[in-house]
N, C-alpha and C positions, 0 to 999 in steps of 0.2 A: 483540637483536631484540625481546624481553620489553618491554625499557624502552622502544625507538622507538614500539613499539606501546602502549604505555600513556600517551605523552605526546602520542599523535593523536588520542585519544579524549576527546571534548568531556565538560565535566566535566556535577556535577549540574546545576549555574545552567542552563546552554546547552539540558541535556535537560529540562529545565520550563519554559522559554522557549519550546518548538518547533524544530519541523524544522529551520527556517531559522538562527534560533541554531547549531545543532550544525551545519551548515554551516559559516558563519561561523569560528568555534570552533575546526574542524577544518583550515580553511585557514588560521589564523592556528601553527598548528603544526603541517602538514605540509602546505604549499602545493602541492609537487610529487606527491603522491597523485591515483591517479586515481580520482575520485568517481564516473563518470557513463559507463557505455560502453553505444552500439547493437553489434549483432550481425548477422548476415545480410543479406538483399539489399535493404535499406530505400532503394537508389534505386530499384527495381523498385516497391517498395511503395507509396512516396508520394512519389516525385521529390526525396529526399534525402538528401545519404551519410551513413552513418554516423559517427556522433557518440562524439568521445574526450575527457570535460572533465578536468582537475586542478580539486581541489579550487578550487587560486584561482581559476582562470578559471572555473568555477558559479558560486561566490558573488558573482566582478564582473556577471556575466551577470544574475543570481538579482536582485542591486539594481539594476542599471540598468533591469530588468522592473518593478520594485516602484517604483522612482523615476517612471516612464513610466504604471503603473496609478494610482498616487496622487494623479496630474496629471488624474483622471478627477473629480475634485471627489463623490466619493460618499461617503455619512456612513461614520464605519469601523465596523468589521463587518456592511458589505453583503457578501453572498449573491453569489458567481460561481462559474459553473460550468466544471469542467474537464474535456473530452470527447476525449479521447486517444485511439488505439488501445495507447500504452504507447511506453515509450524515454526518453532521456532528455531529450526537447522537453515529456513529460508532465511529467517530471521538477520541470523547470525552470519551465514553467507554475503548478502545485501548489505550487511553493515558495514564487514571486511573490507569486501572490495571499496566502497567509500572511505572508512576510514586507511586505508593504504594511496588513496592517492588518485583511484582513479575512478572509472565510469559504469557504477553497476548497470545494466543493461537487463531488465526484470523480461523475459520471456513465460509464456502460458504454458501451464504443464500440460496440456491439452495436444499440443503439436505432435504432430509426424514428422517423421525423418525429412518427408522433402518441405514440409516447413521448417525445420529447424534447419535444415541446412540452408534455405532462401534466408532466415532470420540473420544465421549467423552471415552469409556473403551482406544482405543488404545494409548492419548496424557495421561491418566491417571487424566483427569481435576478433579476437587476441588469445582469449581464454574462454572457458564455460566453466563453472562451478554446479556440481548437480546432486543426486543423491543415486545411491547404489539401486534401490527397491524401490516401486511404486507401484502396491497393487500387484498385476500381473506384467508391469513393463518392466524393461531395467534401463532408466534412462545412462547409467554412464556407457551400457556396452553398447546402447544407439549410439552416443556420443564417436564412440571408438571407429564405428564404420562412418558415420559422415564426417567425421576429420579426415579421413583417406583421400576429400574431393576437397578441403579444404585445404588450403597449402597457408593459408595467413593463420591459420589457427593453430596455436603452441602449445597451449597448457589446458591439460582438463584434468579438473580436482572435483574428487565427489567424498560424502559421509558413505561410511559402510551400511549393512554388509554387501557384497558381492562386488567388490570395487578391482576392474580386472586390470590385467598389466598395462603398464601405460599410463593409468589414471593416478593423479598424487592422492593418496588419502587426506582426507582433513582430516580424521580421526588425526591421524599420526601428528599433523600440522598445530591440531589445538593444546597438542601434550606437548610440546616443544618446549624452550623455558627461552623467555626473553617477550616483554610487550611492547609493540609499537605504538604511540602516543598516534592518535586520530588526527590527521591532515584537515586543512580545509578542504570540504565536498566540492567537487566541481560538476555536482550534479547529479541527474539521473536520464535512461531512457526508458520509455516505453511504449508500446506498438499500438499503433490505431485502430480499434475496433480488433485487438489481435492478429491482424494482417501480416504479417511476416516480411513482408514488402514496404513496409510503413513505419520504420521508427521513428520518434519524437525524444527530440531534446528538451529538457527545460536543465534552468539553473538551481543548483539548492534555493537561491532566495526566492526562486518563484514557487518550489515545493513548501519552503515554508511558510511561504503568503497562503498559498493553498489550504496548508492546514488552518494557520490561525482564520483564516476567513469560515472555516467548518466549526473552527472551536468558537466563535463570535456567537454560534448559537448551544453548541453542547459546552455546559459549564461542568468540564471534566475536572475532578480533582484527583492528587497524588495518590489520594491512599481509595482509592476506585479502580476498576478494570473493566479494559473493555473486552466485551464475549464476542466473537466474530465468525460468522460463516466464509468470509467473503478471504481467497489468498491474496497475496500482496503483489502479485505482479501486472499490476496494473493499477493507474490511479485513483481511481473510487476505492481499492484496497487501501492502499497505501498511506490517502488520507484518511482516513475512517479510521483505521484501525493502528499499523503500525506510526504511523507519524504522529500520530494525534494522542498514543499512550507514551512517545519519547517525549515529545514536547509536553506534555504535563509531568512527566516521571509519574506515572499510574503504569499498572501493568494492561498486558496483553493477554489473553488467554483465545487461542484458537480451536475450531473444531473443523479439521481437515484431513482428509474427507469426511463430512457427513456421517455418523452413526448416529442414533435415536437412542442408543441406551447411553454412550457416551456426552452426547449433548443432555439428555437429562439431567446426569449428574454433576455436568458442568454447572448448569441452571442453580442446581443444588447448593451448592457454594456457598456460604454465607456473608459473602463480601459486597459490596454495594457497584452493579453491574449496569453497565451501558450495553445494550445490547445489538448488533450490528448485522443485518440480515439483507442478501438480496430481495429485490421486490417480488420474486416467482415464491419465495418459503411464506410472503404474509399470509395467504389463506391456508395452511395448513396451521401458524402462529394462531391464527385467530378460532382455532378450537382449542390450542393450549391454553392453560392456566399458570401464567407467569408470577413465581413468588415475588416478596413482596421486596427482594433485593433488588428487582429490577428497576432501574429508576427513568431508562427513556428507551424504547423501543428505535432502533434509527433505519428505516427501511431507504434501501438505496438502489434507484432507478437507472437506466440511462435514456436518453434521449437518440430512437424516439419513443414516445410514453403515450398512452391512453389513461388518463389523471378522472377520468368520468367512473371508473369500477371500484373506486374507496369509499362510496358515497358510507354515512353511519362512523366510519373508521374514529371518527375527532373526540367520538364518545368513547371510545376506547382506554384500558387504561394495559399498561403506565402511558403516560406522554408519549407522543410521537414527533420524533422530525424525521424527516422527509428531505432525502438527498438525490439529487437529479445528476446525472455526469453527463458533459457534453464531448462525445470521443475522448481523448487524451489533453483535453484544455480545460476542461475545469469542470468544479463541482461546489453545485450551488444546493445549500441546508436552508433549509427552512423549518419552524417549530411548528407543522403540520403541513395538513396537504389540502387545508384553506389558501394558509399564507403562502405555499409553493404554484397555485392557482393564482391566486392574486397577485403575485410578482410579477411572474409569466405573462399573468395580463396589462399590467401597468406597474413596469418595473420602476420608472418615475419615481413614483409615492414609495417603493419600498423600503423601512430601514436596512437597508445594506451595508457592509463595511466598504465603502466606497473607494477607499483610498486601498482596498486589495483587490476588490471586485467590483467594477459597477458594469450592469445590465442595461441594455437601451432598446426600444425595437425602430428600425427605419421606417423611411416612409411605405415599402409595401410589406410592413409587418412584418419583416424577419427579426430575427433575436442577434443582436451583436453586444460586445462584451469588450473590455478595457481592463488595463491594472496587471501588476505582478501576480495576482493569483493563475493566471489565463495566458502567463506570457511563454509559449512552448513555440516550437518550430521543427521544422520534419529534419531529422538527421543525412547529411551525404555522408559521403563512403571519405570524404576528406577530414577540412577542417570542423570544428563543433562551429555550429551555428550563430549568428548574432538573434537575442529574441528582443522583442518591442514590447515593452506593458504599457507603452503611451495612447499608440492607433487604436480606434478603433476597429475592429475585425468582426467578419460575418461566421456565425454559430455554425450556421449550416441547418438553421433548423426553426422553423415558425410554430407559435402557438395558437391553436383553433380554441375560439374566442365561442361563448353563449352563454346568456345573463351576466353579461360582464366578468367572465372567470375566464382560466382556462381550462378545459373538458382534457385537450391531447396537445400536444408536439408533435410536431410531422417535421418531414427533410422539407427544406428549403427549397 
C-alpha cells in the first residue's frame, strides 16, 4: 500500500509547476483515484448532483476547460476571477484558469455586488468564472449587472442551471472535444481578510512551499482524502485542503455548504480521512463521535486567536494539528495546540521547515516570518508584483505570553 501510495504522488517537477501539473501527474499514475467528491444536498443548493471525478476524468475535464478559456484570445496571465461557493466545480474552475495560462483570482462567495464589483475593479480581472445557483442567490445574473459598470471585464463563464444570456456555459465548454496540456502556473490571488479592496499575489512556488511546509506535519498519503468544511477561496482553504490532496494525489471530498445529514455520511465513508474544520465547528466536533477512519482532526484558525479555550483538547482523539493563518501570508501547522503555543512563544526552539518557513519574534515581541512559504505581496491594477522570501517581514500580530506559552495572538 506504502508503495501504491508513493507512486500517485506527483513528483517535485509537477509540484513547481502548479496545481494543475500535480493533477495531471497524478492521473497519469493512478487514473482510477478519486480526486474530487461533493457531499450533501448540493441539488437542493444550486440545481446539481453531486459530483464524483477520478483523477482522469478532472484532468480531461481541467483541459478541455483550459483548451475552451484559451480560445478567449486574452494575453496570458490575464486576471480571472473565481467566485464559487466551493465543491468540486470550484475545483475545476481554479484549476482551468491555471492551467490555461493565467491568474486564477479566488474571490469569497460571501460578496455583494458592490464588493464583487470593488473585487473585480481592484485585482483588475478580465473574466469571472461562477456558477448558475447558490442557495437563493444567482451569482452569474449578479455577475450580468455589475459587468454593465465594468467596461475591462470581457468574459463571464458559469456551470448551470440558470446560466443567462451573455454568460459562456462551462457545461457546453467541458463537452467540447480537444485538451489543453496545463502551462506553467504563474500563480494565484487572493484577498486579505476578504477585503475586496486587498488583493494578494503570491507565486506557484510560494503556494507550494506553503503547502509542503503544512504537509511537514500532516503525513498525507495517495490513497487518503481529505474531508473539508473549509471552501478554497482563500488560503487556509486552499492549503489544507485542495493543494495539499494535489500535491499528494489523495483525494478531496468537500462539504459545501454545511448540511449535518450530509456531513455524516460523508464521515461514514470507509476511507482513511484527514479531517479539516474551521476553529468555530470544534465545539460542536467535540460532542461528535468520530469513526475510526479519521486519522487527524486539523482545526484551522486565523490570527487573531484566543489559544487559552482548548485547554483538555490534547487528550482528544484522533490527533490533532492545529493550523494558524496569518491574513493571506501564511499558515503555520503544528501537531497540536501545545506545540502551536509553544512556537508562538519561542519560535527559536521550534522544529520548523525552515528553509520554507521560519518564524522569529523581534525585540518588542511581535511575530515576523521569512522563506517562500510567506512570500505574497498586495497585487496593483498593473504589473504582477516582485515577492521577497528572503526579508524578514512583520506578521502584523504578537503573541500574549503566560507560563511560558502562548494563551492568544493579538494585532500588532
Amino acid at each position: 500500500m506504502a508503495e501504491r501510495a508513493a507512486r500517485a504522488a506527483p513528483d517535485a517537477s509537477a509540484r513547481s509547476a502548479g496545481l494543475p501539473a500535480c493533477l495531471v501527474a497524478a492521473a497519469r499514475s493512478a487514473p482510477e483515484r478519486t480526486a474530487l467528491r461533493d457531499s450533501g444536498d448540493r441539488a437542493a443548493w444550486c440545481g446539481r448532483p453531486p459530483i464524483t471525478w477520478t483523477y482522469a476524468a478532472a484532468s480531461e475535464i481541467v483541459g478541455r476547460l483550459a483548451r475552451g478559456i484559451g480560445a478567449w484570445r486574452l494575453p496570458p496571465g490575464s486576471r480571472i476571477g473565481v467566485w464559487f461557493s466551493g465543491g468540486a466545480e470550484a475545483a475545476l474552475a481554479h484549476l482551468a484558469v491555471e492551467a490555461a495560462g493565467h491568474l486564477p483570482c479566488a474571490m469569497p462567495a460571501g460578496w455583494d455586488s458592490a464588493q464583487l464589483s470593488a473585487g473585480i475593479e481592484a485585482a483588475d480581472l478580465l473574466g469571472v468564472l461562477t456558477e448558475g445557483r447558490r442557495g437563493a442567490r444567482r451569482p452569474a445574473e449578479e455577475l450580468t449587472h455589475v459587468a454593465i459598470r465594468q467596461f475591462r471585464l470581457r468574459y463571464l463563464a458559469a456551470f448551470g442551471p440558470g446560466v443567462p444570456d451573455g454568460v459562456i456555459s462551462l457545461d457546453a465548454m467541458a463537452l467540447e472535444r480537444g485538451v489543453a496540456e496545463p502551462v506553467a502556473s504563474r500563480g494565484l490571488v487572493t484577498f486579505a481578510d476578504g477585503d475586496p479592496e486587498r488583493p494578494v499575489y503570491r507565486t506557484a512556488a510560494a503556494l507550494a512551499a506553503a503547502i509542503a511546509a503544512h504537509l511537514d506535519v500532516l503525513p498525507l498519503a495517495a490513497d487518503e482524502r481529505i474531508l473539508t468544511l473549509l471552501p478554497a477561496h482563500d488560503l487556509r482553504g486552499l492549503v489544507t485542503g485542495l493543494g495539499a490532496a494535489l500535491t499528494a494525489g489523495a483525494g478531496l471530498e468537500t462539504v459545501i455548504p454545511f448540511e449535518a445529514a450530509g456531513f455524516g455520511s460523508a464521515l461514514l465513508r470507509p476511507v482513511p480521512t484527514r479531517l479539516v474544520v474551521p476553529a468555530v465547528a470544534q465545539a460542536a466536533l467535540a460532542a461528535l463521535p468520530l469513526p475510526w477512519t479519521v486519522r487527524t482532526l486539523n482545526v484551522v484558525h486565523r490570527a487573531p486567536v484566543d489559544l487559552s479555550l482548548r485547554a483538555g483538547a490534547e487528550a482528544a482523539a484522533p490527533p490533532r494539528l492545529e493550523s494558524l493563518v496569518f491574513r493571506e501570508d501564511a499558515v503555520l501547522t503544528r501537531p497540536g495546540l501545545r506545540d502551536l503555543a509553544a512556537t508562538l512563544a519561542y519560535p527559536e526552539r521550534a522544529p520548523l521547515p525552515r528553509a520554507l518557513l521560519a518564524i522569529a519574534r523581534d525585540a518588542e515581541g511581535n511575530l515576523t516570518y521569512r522563506g517562500p512559504a510567506c512570500a505574497a505581496a498586495p497585487l496593483p491594477r498593473g504589473a504582477i508584483p516582485e515577492t521577497d522570501a528572503e526579508t524578514w517581514r512583520s506578521a502584523g500580530y504578537r503573541p500574549i505570553l503566560s507560563g511560558g506559552t502562548a494563551v492568544a495572538v493579538e494585532n500588532a
